[in-house]
Short mmCIF file of the C-alpha atoms (twelve columns), coordinates in Angstrom:
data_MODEL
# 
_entry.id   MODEL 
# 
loop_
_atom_site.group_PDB 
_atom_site.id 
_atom_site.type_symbol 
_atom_site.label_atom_id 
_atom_site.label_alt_id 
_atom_site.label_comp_id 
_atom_site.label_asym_id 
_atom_site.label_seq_id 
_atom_site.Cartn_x 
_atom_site.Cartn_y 
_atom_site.Cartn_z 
_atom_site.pdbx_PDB_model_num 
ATOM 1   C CA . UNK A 1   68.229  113.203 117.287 1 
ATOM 2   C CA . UNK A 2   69.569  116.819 117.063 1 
ATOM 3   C CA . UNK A 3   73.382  116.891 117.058 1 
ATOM 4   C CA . UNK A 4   74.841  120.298 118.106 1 
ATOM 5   C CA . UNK A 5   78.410  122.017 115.900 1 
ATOM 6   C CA . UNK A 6   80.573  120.388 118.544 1 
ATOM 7   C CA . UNK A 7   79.021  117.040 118.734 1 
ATOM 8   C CA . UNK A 8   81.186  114.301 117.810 1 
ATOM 9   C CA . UNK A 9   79.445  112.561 114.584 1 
ATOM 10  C CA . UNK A 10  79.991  109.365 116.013 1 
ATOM 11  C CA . UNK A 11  78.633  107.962 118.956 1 
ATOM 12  C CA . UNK A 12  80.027  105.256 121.522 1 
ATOM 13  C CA . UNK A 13  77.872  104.834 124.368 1 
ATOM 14  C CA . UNK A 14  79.427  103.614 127.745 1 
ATOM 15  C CA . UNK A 15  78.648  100.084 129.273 1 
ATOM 16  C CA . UNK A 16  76.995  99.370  132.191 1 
ATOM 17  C CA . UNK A 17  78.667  100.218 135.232 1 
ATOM 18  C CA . UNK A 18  82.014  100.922 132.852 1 
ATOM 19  C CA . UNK A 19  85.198  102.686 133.804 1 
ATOM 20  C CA . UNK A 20  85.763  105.918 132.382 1 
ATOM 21  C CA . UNK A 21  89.597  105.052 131.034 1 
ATOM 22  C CA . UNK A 22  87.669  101.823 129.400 1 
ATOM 23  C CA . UNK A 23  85.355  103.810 127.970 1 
ATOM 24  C CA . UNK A 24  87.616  106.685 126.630 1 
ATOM 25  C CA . UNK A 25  90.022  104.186 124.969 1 
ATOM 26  C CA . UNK A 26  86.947  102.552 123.387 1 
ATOM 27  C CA . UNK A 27  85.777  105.758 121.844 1 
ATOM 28  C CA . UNK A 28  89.472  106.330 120.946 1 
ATOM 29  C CA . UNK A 29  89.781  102.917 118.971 1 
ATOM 30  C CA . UNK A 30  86.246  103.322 117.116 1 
ATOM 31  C CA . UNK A 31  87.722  107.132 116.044 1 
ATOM 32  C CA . UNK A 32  90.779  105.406 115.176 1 
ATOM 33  C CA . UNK A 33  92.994  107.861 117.157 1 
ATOM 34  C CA . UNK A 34  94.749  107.686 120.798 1 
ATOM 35  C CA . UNK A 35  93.545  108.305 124.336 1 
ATOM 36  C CA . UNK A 36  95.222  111.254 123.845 1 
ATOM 37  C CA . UNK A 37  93.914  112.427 120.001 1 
ATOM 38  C CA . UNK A 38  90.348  111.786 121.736 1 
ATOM 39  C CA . UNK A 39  90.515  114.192 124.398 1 
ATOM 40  C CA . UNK A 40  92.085  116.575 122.307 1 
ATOM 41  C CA . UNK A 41  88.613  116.552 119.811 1 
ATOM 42  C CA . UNK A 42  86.787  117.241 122.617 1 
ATOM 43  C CA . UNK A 43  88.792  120.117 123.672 1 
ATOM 44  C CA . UNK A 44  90.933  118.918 126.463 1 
ATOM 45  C CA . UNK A 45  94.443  118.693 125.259 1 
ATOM 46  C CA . UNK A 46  97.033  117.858 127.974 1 
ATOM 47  C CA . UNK A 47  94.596  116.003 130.151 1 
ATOM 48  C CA . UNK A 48  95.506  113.148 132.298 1 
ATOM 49  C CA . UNK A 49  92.688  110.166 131.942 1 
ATOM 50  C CA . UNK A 50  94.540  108.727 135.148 1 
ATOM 51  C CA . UNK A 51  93.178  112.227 137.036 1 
ATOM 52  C CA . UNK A 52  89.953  112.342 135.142 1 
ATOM 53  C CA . UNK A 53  89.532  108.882 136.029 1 
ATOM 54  C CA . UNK A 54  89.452  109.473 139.828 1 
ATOM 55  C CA . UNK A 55  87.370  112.807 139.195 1 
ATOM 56  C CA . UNK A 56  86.196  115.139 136.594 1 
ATOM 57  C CA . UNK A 57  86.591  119.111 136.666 1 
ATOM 58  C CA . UNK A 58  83.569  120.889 135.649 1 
ATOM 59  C CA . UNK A 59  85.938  121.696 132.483 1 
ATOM 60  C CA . UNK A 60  86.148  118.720 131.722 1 
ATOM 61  C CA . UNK A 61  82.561  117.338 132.902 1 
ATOM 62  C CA . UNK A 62  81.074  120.561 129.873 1 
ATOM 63  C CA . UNK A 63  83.352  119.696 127.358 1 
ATOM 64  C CA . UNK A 64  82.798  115.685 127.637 1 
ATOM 65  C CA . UNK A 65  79.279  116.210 127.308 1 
ATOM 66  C CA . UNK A 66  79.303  118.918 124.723 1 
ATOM 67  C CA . UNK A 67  81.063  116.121 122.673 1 
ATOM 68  C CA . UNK A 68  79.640  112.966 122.804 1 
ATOM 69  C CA . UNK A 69  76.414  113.924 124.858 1 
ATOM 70  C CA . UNK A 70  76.653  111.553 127.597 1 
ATOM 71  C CA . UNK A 71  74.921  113.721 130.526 1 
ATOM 72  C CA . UNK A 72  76.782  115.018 133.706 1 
ATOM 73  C CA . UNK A 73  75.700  112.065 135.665 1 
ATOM 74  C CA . UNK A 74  76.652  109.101 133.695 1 
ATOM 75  C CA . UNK A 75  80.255  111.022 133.260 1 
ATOM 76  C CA . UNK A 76  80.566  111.128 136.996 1 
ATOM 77  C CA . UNK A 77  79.421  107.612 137.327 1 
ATOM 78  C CA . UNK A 78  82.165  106.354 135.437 1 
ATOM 79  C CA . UNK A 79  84.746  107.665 137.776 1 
ATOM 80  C CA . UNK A 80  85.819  106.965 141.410 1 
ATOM 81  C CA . UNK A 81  83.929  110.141 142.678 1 
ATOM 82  C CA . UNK A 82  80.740  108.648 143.732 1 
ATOM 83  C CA . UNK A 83  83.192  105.725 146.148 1 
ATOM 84  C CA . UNK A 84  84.614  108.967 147.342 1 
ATOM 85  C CA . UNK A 85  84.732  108.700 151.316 1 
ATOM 86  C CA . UNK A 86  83.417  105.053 151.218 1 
ATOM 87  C CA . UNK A 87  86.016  102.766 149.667 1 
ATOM 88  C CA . UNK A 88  88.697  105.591 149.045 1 
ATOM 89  C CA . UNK A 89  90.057  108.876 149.563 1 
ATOM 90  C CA . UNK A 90  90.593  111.486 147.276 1 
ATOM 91  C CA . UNK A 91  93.000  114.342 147.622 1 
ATOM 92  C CA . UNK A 92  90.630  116.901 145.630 1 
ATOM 93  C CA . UNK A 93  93.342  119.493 145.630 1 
ATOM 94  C CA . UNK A 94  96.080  116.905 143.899 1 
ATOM 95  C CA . UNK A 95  93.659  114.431 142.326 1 
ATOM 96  C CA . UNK A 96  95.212  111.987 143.858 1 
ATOM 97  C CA . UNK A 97  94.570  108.421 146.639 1 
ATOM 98  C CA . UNK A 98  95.094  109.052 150.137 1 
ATOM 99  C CA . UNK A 99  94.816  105.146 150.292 1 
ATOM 100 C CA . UNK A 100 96.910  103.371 152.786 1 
ATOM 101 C CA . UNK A 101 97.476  100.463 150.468 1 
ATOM 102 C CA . UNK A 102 100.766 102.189 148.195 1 
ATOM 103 C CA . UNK A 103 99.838  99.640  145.342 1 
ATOM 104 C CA . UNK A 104 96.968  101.665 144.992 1 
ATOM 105 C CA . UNK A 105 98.466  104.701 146.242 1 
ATOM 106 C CA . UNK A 106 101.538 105.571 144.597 1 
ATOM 107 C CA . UNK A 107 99.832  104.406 141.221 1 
ATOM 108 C CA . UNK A 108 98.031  107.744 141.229 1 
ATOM 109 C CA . UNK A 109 94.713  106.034 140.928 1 
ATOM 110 C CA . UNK A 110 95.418  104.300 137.257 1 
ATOM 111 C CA . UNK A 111 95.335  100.536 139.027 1 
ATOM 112 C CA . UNK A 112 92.950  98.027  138.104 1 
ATOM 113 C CA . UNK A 113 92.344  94.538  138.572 1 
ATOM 114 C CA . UNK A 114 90.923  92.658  135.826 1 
ATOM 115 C CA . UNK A 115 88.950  89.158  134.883 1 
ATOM 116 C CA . UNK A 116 90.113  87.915  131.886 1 
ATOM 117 C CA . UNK A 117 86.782  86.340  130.844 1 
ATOM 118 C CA . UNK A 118 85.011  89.959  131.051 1 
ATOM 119 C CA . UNK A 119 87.339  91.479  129.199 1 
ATOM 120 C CA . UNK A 120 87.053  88.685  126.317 1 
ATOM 121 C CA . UNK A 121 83.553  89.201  126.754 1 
ATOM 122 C CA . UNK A 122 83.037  92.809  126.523 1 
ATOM 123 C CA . UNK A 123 85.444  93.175  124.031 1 
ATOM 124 C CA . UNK A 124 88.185  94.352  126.257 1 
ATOM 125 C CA . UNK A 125 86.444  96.864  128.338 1 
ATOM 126 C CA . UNK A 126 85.765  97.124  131.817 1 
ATOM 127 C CA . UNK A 127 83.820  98.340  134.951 1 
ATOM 128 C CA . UNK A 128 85.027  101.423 137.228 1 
ATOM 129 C CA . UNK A 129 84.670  98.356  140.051 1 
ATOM 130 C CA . UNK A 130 87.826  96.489  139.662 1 
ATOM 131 C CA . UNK A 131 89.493  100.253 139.813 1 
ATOM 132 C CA . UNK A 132 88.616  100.097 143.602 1 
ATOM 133 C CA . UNK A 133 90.961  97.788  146.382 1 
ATOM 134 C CA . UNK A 134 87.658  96.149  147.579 1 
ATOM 135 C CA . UNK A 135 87.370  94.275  144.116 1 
ATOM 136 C CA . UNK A 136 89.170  91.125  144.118 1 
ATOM 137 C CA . UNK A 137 86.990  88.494  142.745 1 
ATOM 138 C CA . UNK A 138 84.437  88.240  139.634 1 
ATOM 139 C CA . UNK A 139 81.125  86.657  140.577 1 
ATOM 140 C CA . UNK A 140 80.611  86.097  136.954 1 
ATOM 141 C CA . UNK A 141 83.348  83.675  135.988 1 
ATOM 142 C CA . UNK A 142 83.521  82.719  139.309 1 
ATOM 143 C CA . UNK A 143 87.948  83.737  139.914 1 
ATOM 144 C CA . UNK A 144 89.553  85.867  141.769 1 
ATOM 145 C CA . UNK A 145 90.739  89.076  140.064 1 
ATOM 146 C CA . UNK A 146 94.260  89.518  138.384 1 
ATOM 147 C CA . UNK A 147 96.646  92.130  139.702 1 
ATOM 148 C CA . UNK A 148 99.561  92.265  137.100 1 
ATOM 149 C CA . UNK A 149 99.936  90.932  133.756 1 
ATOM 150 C CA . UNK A 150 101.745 87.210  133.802 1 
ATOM 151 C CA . UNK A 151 103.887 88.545  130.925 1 
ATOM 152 C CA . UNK A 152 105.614 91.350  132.191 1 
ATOM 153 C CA . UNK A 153 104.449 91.292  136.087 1 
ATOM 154 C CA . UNK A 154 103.498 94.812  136.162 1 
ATOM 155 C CA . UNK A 155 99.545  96.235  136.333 1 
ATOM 156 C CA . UNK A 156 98.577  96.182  132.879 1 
ATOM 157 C CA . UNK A 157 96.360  99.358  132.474 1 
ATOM 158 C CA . UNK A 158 94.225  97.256  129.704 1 
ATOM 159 C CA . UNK A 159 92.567  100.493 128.517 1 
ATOM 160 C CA . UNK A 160 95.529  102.632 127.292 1 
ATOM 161 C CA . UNK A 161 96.003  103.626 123.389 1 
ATOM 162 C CA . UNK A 162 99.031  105.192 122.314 1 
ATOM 163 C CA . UNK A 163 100.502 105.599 119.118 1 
ATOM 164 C CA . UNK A 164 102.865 102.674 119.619 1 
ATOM 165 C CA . UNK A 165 99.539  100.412 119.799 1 
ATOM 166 C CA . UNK A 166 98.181  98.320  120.510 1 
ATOM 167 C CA . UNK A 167 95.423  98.222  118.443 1 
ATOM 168 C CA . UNK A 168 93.498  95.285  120.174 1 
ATOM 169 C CA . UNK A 169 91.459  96.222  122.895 1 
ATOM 170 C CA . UNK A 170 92.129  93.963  126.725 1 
ATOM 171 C CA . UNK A 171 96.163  94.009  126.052 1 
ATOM 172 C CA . UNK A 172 99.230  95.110  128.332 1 
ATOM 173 C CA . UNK A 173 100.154 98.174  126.962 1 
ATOM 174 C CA . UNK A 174 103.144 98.063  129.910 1 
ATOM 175 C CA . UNK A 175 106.873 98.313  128.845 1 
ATOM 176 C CA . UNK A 176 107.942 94.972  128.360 1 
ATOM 177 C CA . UNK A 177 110.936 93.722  131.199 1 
ATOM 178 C CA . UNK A 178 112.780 92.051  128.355 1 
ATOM 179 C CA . UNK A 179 113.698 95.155  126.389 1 
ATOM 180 C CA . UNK A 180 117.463 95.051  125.256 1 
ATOM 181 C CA . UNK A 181 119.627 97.188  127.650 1 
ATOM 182 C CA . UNK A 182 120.754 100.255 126.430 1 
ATOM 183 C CA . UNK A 183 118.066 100.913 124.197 1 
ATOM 184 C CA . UNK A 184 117.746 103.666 122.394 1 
ATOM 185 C CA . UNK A 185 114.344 104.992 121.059 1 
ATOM 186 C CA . UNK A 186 110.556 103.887 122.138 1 
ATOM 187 C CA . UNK A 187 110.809 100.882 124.352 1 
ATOM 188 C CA . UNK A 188 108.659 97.812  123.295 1 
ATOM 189 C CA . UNK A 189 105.158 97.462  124.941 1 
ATOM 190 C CA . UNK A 190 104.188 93.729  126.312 1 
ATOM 191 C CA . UNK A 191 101.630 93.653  124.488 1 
ATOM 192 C CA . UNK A 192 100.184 90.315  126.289 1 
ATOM 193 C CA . UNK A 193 96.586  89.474  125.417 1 
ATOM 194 C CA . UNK A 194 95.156  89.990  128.741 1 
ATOM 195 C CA . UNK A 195 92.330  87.333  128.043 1 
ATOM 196 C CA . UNK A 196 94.432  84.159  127.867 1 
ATOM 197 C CA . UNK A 197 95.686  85.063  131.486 1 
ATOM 198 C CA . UNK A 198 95.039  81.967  133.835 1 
ATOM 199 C CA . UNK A 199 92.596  82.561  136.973 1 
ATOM 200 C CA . UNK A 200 92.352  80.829  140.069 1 
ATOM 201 C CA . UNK A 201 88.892  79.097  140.306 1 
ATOM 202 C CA . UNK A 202 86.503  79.749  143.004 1 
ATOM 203 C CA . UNK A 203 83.506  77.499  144.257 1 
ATOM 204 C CA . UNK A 204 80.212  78.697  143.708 1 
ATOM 205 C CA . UNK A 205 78.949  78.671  147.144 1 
ATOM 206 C CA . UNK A 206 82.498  79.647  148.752 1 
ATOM 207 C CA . UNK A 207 83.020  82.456  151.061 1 
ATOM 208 C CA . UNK A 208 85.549  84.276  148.870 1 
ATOM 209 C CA . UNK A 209 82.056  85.048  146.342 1 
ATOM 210 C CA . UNK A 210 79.781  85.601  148.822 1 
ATOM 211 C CA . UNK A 211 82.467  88.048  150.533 1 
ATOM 212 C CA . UNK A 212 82.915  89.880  147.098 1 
ATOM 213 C CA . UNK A 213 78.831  90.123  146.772 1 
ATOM 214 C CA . UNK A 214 78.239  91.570  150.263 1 
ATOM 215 C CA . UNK A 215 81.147  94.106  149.630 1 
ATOM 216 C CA . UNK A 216 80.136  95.228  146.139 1 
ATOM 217 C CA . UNK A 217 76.370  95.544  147.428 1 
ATOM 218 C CA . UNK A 218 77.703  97.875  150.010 1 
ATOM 219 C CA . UNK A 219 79.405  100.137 147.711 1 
ATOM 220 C CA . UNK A 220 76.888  100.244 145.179 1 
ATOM 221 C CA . UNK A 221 73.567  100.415 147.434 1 
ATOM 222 C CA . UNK A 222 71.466  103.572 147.858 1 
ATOM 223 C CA . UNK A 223 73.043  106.913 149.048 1 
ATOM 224 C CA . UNK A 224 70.331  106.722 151.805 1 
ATOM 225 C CA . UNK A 225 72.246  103.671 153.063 1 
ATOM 226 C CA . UNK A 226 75.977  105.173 152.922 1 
ATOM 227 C CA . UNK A 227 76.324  105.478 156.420 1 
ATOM 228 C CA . UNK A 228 75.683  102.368 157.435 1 
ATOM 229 C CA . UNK A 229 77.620  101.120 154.487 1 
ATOM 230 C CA . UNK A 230 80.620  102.506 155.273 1 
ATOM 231 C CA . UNK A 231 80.246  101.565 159.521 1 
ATOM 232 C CA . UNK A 232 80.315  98.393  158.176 1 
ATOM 233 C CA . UNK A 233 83.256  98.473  155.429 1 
ATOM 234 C CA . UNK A 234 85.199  99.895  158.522 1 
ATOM 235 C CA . UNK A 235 84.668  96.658  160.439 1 
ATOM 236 C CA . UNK A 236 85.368  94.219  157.731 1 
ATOM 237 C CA . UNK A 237 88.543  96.391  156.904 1 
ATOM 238 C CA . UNK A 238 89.651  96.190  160.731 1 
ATOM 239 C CA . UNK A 239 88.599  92.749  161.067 1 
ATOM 240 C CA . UNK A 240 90.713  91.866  157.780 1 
ATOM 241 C CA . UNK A 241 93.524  94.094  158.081 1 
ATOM 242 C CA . UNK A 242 95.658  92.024  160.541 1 
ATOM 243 C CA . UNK A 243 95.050  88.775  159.059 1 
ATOM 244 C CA . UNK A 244 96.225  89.946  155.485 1 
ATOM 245 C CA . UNK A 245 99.229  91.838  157.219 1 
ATOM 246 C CA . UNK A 246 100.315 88.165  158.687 1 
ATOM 247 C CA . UNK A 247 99.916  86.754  155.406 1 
ATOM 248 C CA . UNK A 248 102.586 89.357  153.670 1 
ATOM 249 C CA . UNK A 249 105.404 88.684  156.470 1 
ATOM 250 C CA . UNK A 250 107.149 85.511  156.334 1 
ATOM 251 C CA . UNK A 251 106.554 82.764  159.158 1 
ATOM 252 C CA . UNK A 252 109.676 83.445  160.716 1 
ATOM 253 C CA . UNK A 253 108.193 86.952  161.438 1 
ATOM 254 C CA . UNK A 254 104.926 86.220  162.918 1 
ATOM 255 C CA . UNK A 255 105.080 86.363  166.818 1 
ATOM 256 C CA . UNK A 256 102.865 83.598  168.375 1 
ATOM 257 C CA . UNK A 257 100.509 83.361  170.521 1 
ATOM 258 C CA . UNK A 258 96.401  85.510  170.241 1 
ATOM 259 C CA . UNK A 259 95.993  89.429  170.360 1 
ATOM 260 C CA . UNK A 260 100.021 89.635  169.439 1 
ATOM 261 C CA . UNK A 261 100.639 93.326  169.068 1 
ATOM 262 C CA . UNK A 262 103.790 94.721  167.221 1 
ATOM 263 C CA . UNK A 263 105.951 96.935  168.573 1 
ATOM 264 C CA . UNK A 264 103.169 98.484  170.862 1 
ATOM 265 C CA . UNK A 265 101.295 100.077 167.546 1 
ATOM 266 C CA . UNK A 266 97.525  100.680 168.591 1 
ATOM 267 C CA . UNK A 267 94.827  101.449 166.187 1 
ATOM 268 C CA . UNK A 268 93.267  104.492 167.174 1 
ATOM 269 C CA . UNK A 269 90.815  105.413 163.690 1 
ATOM 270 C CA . UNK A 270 89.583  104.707 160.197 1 
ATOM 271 C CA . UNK A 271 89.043  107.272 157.614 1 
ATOM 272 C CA . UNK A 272 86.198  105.958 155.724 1 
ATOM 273 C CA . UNK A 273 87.447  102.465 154.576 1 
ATOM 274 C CA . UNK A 274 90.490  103.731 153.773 1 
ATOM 275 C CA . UNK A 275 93.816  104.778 155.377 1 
ATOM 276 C CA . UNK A 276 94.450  103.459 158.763 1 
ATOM 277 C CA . UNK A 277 96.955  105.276 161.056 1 
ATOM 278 C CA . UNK A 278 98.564  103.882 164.172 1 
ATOM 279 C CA . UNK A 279 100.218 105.670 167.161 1 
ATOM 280 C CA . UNK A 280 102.783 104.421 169.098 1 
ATOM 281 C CA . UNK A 281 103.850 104.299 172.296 1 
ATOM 282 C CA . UNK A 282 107.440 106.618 173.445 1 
ATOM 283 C CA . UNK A 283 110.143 105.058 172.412 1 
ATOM 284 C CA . UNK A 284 108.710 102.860 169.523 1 
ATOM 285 C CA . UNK A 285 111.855 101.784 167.157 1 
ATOM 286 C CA . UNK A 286 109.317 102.171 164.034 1 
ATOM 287 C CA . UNK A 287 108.545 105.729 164.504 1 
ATOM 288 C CA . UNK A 288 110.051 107.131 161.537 1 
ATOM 289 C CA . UNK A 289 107.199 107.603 158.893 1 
ATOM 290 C CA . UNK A 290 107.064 111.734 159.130 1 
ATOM 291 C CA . UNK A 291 103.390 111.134 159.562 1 
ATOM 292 C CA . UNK A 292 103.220 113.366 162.689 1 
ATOM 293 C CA . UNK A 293 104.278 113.126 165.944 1 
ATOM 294 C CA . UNK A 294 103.793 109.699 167.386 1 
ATOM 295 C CA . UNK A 295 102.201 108.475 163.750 1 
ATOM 296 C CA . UNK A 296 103.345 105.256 161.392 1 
ATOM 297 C CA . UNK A 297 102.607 104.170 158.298 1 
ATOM 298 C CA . UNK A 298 103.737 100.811 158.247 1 
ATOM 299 C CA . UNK A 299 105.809 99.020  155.533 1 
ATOM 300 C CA . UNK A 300 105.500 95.796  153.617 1 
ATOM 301 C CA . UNK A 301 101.840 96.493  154.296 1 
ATOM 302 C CA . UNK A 302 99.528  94.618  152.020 1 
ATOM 303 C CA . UNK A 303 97.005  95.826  149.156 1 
ATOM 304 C CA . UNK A 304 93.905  95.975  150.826 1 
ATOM 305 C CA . UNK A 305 90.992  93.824  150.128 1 
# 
């Protein structure tokens, strides 16, 4: 093997179907050096993995490869790019979501759900998948996937090194809630081992599993199949929206009776399987997003499936 000036002289090669954050902190830990201290070796001090994560620049894309001589491909594989238009939206000019779900949104891309079993298995790393809102169960270990860290309730980003630690791979690397007020300094991470998390069990043959299966088939299938790929992640995300809306109000809330609408709001499109807009009706009380004329986004919306 022929290893060029700029090469890296050590080599960490990316796991199957891995996220590119998983795999950068995994590089960073076998350099012994930060997220941060890696991308400055291969030229790209400054860099955000949170942005690179969603989508690479060709800067970024060159000097990546010059480095560790993954090829463009497998680079672009490991971000959200290729779910581009299927299970997400990208603002290309802000590298940022345009999802509707502001979990996902307003994290600027960096959430992830997580099995703990995987990442005990795989050493603490990852797949791009459980980066996407349409991941919420592991067919593996046969649970649902975590959102937030039990320790400190907040989305742990497993795959972030800093120079505050922490050295083991798969752990919260979130400020911990029970910091002392007033603090002065570095705040304290969690540092929860992701891995001992509990997990809600799923049956084998359940619907939850065979849901996750027919979803992740759709957004990993053949480009030739896209378009019928994404018709049909626009009807499961239609047919599913309203029932997981109920499910985030309180009973008290719900109106009764079939077809219920609320405060005249009528679907009118999708965008891909992502954001959903509603117009209202003249007069609507709820029209107050700044959305556009006659356009809501709607609070205390849940994440989406």
């Amino acid at each position: 093997m022929s290893w060029s000036a700029d090469r890296i002289s050590i080599s960490v090669k990316p796991l199957p179907g891995e996220a590119l954050e998983s795999w950068i902190s995994a590089y960073a830990r076998r350099l012994r050096t930060t997220d941060s201290g890696f991308l400055e070796t291969v030229g790209l001090t400054g860099v955000r993995t949170h942005q690179m994560a969603l989508r690479l620049t060709g800067t970024e894309a060159v000097a990546l490869q010059r480095a560790t001589g993954l090829p463009l491909p497998v680079l672009a594989a490991m971000t959200l790019e290729p779910f581009d238009g299927l299970a997400l939206l990208i603002l290309r000019d802000r590298r940022r979501l345009a999802s509707r779900s502001p979990a996902w949104r307003l994290s600027g891309g960096s959430r992830s759900r997580y099995c703990p079993s995987c990442l005990q298995a795989a050493s603490g790393r990852g797949p791009v998948l459980w980066r996407l809102p349409w991941a919420f169960a592991c067919p593996i270990h046969l649970c649902l996937l975590l959102d937030v860290c039990p320790a400190c309730d907040q989305p742990p980003r497993p795959w972030r090194v800093g120079w505050l630690g922490p050295v083991e791979a798969g752990t919260c690397t979130r400020h911990s809630s029970t910091s002392p007020a007033g603090r002065t300094g570095p705040r304290i991470l969690c540092g929860y081992r992701l891995a001992q998390a509990p997990v809600i069990p799923l049956p084998h043959a359940g619907l939850v599993l065979s849901a996750q299966q027919r979803v992740t088939a759709l957004l990993t299938g053949e480009p030739r199949s896209r378009p019928a790929a994404q018709a049909e992640l626009q009807q499961l995300h239609a047919l599913a929206w309203p029932g997981l809306a109920d499910a985030a109000r309180p009973p008290s809330q719900l109106e009764p009776g079939p077809g219920r609408r609320t405060h005249g709001a009528r679907r009118v499109r999708l965008e891909g399987a992502g954001a959903v807009r509603e117009r209202h009706r003249p007069g609507c009380p709820r029209r107050r997003c700044g959305d556009g004329p006659g356009q809501h986004r709607a609070p205390a919306r849940p994440s989406r499936p």
